[in-house]
FITIMAR-502133 format. One record per residue (C-alpha): residue number from 0; residue in one letter; y, x, z. Coordinates in steps of 0.5 Angstrom, whole numbers, always signed. Layout:
<pts>
> NUM,a,Y,X,Z
...
</pts>
This chain:
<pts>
> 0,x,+157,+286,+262
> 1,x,+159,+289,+268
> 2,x,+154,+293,+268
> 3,x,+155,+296,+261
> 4,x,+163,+296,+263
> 5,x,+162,+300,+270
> 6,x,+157,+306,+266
> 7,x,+162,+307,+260
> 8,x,+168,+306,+264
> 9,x,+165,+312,+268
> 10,x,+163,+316,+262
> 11,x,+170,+316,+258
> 12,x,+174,+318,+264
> 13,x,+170,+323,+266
> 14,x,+168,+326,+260
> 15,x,+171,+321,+254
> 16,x,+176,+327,+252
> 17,x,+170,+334,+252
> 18,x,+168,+335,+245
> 19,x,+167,+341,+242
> 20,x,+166,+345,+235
> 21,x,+158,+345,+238
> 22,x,+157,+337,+238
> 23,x,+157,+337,+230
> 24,x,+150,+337,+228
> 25,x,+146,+337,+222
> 26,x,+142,+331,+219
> 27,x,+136,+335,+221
> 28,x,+137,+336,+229
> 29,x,+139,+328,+228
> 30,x,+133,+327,+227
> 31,x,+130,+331,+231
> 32,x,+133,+328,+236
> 33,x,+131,+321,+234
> 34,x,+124,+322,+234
> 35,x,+125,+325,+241
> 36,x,+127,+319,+243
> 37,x,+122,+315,+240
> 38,x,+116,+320,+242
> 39,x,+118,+318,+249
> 40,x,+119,+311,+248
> 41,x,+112,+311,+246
> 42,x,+109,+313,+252
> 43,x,+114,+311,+256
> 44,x,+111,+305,+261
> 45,x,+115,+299,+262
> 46,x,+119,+299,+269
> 47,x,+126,+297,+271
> 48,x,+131,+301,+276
> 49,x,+136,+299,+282
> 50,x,+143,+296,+279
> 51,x,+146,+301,+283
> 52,x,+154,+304,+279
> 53,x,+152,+311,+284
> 54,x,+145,+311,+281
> 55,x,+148,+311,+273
> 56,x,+153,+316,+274
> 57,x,+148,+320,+276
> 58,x,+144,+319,+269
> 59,x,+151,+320,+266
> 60,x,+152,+327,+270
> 61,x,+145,+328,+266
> 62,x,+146,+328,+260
> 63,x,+153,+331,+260
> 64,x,+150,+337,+264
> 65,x,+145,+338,+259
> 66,x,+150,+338,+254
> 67,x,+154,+343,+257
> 68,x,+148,+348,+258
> 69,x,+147,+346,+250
> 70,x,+153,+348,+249
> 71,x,+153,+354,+253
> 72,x,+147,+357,+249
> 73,x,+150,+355,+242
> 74,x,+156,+359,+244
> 75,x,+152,+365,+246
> 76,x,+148,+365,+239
> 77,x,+154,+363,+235
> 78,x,+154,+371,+231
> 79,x,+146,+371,+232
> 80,x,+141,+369,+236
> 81,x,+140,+378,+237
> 82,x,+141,+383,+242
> 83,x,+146,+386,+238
> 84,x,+149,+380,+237
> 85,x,+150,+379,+243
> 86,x,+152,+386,+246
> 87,x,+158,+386,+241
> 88,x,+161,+379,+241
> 89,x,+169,+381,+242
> 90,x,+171,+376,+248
> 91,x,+179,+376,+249
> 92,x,+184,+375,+255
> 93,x,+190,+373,+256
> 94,x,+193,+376,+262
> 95,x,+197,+368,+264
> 96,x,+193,+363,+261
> 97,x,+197,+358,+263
> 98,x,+202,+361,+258
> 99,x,+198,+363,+252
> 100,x,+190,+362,+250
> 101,x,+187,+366,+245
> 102,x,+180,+366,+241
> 103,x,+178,+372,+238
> 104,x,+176,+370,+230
> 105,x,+175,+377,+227
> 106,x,+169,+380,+225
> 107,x,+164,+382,+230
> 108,x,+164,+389,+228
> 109,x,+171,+391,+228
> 110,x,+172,+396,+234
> 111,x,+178,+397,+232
> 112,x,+182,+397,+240
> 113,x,+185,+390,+239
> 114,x,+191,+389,+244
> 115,x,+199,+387,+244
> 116,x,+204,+383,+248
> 117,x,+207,+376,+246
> 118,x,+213,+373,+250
> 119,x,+214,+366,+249
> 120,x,+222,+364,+248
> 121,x,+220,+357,+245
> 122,x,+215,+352,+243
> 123,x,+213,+349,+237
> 124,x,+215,+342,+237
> 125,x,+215,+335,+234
> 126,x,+220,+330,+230
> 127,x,+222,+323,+235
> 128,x,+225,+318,+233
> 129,x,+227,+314,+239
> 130,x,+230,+306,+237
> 131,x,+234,+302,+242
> 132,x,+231,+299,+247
> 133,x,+231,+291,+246
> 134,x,+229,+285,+252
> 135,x,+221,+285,+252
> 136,x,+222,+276,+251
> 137,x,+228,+276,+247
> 138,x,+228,+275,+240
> 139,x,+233,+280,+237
> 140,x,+231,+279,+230
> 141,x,+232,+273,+225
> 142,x,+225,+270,+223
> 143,x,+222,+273,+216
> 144,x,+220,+279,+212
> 145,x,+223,+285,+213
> 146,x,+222,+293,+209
> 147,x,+224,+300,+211
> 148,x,+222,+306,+207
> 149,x,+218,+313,+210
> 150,x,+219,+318,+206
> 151,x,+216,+325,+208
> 152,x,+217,+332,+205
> 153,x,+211,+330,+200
> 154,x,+210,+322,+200
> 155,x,+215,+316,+200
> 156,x,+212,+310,+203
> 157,x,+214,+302,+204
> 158,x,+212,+298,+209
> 159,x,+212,+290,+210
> 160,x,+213,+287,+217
> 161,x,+214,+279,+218
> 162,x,+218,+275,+225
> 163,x,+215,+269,+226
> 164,x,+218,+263,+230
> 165,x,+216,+265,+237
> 166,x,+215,+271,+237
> 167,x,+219,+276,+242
> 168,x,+222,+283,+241
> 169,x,+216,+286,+244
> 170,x,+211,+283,+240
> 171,x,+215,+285,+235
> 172,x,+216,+292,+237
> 173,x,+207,+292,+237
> 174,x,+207,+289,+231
> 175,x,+211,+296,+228
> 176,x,+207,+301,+233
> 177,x,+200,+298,+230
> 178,x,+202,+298,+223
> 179,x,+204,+305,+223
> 180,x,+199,+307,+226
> 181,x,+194,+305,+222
> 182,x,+197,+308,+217
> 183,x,+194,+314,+217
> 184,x,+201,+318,+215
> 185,x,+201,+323,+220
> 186,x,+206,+320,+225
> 187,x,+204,+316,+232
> 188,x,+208,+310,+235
> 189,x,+208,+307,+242
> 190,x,+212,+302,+245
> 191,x,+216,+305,+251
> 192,x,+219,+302,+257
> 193,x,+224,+303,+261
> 194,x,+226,+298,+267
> 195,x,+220,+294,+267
> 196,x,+224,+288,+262
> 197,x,+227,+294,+256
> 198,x,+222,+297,+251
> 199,x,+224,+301,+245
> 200,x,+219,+303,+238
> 201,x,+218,+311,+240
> 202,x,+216,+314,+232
> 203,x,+212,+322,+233
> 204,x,+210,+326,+228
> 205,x,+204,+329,+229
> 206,x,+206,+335,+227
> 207,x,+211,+340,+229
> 208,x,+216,+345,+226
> 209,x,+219,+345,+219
> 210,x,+218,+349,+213
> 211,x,+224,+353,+210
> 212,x,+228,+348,+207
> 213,x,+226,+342,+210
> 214,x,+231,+337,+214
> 215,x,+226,+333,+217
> 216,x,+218,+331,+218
> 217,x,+220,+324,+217
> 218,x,+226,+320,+215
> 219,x,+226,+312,+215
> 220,x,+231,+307,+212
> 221,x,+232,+300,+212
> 222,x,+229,+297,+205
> 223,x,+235,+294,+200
> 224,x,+237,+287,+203
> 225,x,+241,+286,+208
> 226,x,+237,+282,+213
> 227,x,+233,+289,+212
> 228,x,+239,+293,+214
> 229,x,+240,+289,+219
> 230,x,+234,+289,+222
> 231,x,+234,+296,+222
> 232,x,+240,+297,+226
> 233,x,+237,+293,+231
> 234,x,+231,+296,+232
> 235,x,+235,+303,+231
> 236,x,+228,+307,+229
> 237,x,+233,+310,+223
> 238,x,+236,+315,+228
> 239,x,+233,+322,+229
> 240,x,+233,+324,+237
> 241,x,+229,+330,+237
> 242,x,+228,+334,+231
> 243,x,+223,+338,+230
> 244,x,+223,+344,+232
> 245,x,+219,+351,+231
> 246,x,+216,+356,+237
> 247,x,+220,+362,+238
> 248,x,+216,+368,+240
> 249,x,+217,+376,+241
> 250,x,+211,+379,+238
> 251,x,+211,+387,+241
> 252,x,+218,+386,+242
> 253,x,+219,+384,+234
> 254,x,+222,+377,+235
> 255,x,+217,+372,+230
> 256,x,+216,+364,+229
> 257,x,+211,+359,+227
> 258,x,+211,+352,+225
> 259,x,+206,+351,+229
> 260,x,+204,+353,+237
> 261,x,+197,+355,+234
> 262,x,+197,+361,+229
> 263,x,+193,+367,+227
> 264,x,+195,+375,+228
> 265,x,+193,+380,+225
> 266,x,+187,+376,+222
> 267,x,+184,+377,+230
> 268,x,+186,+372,+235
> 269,x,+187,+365,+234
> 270,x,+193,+364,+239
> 271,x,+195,+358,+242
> 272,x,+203,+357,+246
> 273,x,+202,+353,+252
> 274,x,+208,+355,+255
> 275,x,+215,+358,+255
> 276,x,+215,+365,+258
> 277,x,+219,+368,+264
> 278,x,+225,+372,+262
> 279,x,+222,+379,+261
> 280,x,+215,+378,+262
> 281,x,+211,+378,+257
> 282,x,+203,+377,+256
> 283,x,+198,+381,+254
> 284,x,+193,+380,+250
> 285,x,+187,+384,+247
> 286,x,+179,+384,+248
> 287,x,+175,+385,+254
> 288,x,+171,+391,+256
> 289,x,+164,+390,+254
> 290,x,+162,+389,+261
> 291,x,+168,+384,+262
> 292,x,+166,+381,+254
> 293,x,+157,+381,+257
> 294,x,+159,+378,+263
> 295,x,+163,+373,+260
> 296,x,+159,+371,+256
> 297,x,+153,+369,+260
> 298,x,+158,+366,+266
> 299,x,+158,+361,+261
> 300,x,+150,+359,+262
> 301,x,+151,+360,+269
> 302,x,+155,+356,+270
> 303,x,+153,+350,+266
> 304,x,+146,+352,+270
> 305,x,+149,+351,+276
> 306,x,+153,+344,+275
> 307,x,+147,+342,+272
> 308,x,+143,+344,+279
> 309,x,+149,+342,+284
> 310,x,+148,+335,+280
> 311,x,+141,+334,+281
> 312,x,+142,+336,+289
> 313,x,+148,+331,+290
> 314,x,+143,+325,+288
> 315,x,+137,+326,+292
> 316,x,+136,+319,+293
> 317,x,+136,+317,+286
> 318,x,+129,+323,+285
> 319,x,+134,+328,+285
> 320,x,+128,+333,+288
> 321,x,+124,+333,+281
> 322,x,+129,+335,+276
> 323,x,+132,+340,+283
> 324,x,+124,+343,+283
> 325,x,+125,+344,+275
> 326,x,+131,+347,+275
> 327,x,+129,+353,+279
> 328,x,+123,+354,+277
> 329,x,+126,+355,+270
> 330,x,+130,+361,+275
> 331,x,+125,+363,+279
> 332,x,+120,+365,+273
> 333,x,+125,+371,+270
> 334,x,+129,+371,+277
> 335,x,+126,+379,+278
> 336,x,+127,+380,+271
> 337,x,+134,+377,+271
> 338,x,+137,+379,+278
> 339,x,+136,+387,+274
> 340,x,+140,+386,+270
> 341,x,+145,+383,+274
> 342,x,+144,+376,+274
> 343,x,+142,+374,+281
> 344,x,+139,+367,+284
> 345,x,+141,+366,+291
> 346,x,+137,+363,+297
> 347,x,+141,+356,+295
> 348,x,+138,+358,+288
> 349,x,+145,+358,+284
> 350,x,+146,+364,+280
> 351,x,+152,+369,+280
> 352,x,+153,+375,+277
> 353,x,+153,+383,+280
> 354,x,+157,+387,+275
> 355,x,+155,+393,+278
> 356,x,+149,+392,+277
> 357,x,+150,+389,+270
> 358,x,+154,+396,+268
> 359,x,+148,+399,+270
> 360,x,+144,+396,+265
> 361,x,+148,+396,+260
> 362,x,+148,+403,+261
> 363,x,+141,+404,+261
> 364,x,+137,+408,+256
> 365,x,+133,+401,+255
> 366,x,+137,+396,+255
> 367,x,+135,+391,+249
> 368,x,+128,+392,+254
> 369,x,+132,+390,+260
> 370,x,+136,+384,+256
> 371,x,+131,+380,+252
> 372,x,+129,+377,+258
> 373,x,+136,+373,+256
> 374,x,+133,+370,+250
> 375,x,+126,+367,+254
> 376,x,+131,+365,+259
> 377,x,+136,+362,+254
> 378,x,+130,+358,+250
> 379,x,+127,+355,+257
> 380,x,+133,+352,+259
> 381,x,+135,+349,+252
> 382,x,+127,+347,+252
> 383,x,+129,+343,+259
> 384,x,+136,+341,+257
> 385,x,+132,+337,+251
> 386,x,+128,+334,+255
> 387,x,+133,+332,+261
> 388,x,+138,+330,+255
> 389,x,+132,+325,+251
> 390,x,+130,+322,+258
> 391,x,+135,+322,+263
> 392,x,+132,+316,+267
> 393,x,+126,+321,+268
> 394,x,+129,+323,+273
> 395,x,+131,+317,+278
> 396,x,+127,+312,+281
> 397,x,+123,+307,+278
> 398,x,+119,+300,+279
> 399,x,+113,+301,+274
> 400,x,+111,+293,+271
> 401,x,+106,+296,+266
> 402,x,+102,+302,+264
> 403,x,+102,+302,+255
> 404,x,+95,+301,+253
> 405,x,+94,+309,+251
> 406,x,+90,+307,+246
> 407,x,+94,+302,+242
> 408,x,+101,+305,+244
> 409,x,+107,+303,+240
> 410,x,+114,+303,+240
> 411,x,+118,+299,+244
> 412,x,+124,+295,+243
> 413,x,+126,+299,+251
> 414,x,+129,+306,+248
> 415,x,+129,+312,+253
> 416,x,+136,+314,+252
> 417,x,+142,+315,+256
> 418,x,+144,+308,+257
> 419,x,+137,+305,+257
> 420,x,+135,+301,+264
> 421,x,+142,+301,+267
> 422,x,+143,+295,+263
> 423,x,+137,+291,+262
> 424,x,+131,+291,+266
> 425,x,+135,+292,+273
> 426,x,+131,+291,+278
> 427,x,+135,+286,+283
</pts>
């Protein structure tokens, strides 16, 4: 069990909280991948590897760089796996991107120049309601049933909560955060501390802002007995701390405001407020040259390349050689053709970008010719993104206890995925 820990431990802290839009799948590329897996694990002989936490890591750096490249990929192809596609895809900036992010959700053949400032005066933010703080091993309420309403802008709800002989204020405080969570009513609660002994139920809304003539996102008041009245001035969840409020921002100069701190303008860009603006210093927004816009597009791919690469060097010990061999050899195959339109290997065989000689490419005469070699580089890296991906464990160390009879193989019970070998089988 300490071996499963140590590996999802790893996973969820390092990359528990990534997932995009590109990790959605049909059925048919589920299946794919499972039959992917099978196939290997037919063939694959019996062996086991060295129970080392470094040694599972390195399987899960792997798989997830594979993914990244995948990803980088699919987010080149989105508008189209063509040329043109990929020469008139709009790429946005942010002139402070800590302050304001932007996507570019308009058509793709619009090349009306897009461009405007933003200034930030004040986020979008939620409903909080803060109870009263309460001493975590005392017992504050009287044993038995209690009620109180939820009313939303749309819904009203009733909740039931019983004390039990026993139990403590915090206890009582986790019940309640537990019962509102799981209701599925758009509000998120937590138990808070304060000096270690106090704690307070906190109640959120998951959403921010309010509608003309809204008061609030959320209102709760005691049920109608008064034991549930009582209850309620104890827990002191009735009372509005900060209402919800919308963001406030200058839109070229012309002041504007959401509900929310992600909206749409001009049915182009998709902006999202991180921040409030200096006083006077507002953002530009607008779309990127098509030299800025090509080399965006490809920086992706570069850089999940070259996290995949450092990843396979940093674990030489663990065969890191072959999927390094592998990887450049993907590279070194279209380097010529690649280093002409910008795109060059170093001796260390990490890529980079030259913008000057991307411009002059994209300038020249024959520049879909020049760049087709884009899309064979595309399909060998995914082509080896799967492979990696499916049977990560190809690429570490293993003891072999039995070949499969070639002529009788079948499927095992050993599937070749990512957590395979790391929690049976370890070789001690």
């Amino acid at each position: 069990m300490a071996v499963i820990d140590s590996a999802y431990n790893y996973y969820l802290s390092t990359y528990g909280n990534t997932s995009t839009r590109y990790d959605s799948h049909k059925k048919s590329e589920l299946r794919t991948a499972y039959n992917n897996i099978v196939k290997v694990n037919k063939d694959s002989p019996l062996y086991k590897i060295k129970n080392d936490d470094n040694l599972q890591k390195h399987v899960i750096n792997i798989k997830e760089n594979a993914r990244s490249i995948k990803h980088a990929i699919a987010s080149m192809d989105e508008n189209g796996e063509d040329l043109d596609s990929f020469f008139n895809k709009k790429v946005p900036y942010s002139s402070d991107e800590d302050l304001v992010s932007v996507d570019y959700v308009g058509d793709s053949n619009n090349n009306e120049a897009l461009n405007f400032n933003i200034e930030v005066k004040q986020l979008a933010s939620p409903q909080v309601n803060l109870g009263n703080y309460l001493h975590a091993s005392d017992l504050d309420f009287k044993p038995g049933d209690y009620t109180f309403d939820l009313d939303t802008p749309s819904s009203s709800y009733e909740f039931q909560y019983t004390v039990n002989p026993g139990e403590n204020n915090l206890s009582v405080l986790n019940k309640l955060s537990r019962l509102i969570n799981t209701s599925g009513i758009g509000l998120q609660a937590e138990v808070v501390n304060s000096d270690g002994e106090v704690n307070a139920l906190k109640v959120t809304s998951k959403q921010t802002g309010l509608a003309d003539g809204e008061k609030y996102l959320f209102d709760i008041q005691p049920g109608a007995t008064s034991a549930s009245i009582e209850a309620m001035k104890t827990l002191g969840i009735h009372t509005i701390t900060s209402p919800a409020e919308n963001s406030k921002f200058d839109l070229n100069g012309v002041e504007r405001s959401s509900h929310s701190n992600t909206f749409t303008v001009g049915n182009s860009f998709e902006v999202t407020l991180l921040g409030v603006s200096p006083d006077g210093e507002p953002t530009s927004v607008g779309l990127k040259t098509s030299v800025d816009a090509v080399a965006d597009n490809v920086n992706s791919l570069v850089n999940a390349y070259n996290s995949f690469l450092t990843t396979s060097e940093a674990y030489q010990d663990f065969d890191g050689k072959r999927l390094t061999a592998e990887l450049r050899s993907v590279a070194d195959s279209f380097k010529s053709e690649l280093e002409s339109i910008g795109l060059v290997t170093g001796d260390d065989g990490h890529m980079s970008i030259d913008k000057n000689l991307l411009s002059q490419a994209l300038d020249s005469e024959n520049r879909n010719e020049s760049f087709s070699v884009i899309t064979s580089f595309k399909k060998a890296l995914a082509a080896k993104a799967d492979s990696a991906s499916v049977n990560p464990l190809k690429y570490v160390n293993k003891l072999i206890v039995e070949y499969k009879n070639p002529s009788k193989a079948f499927v095992a019970p050993y599937a070749t995925s990512l957590y395979s070998g790391m929690m049976v089988d370890t070789q001690t």
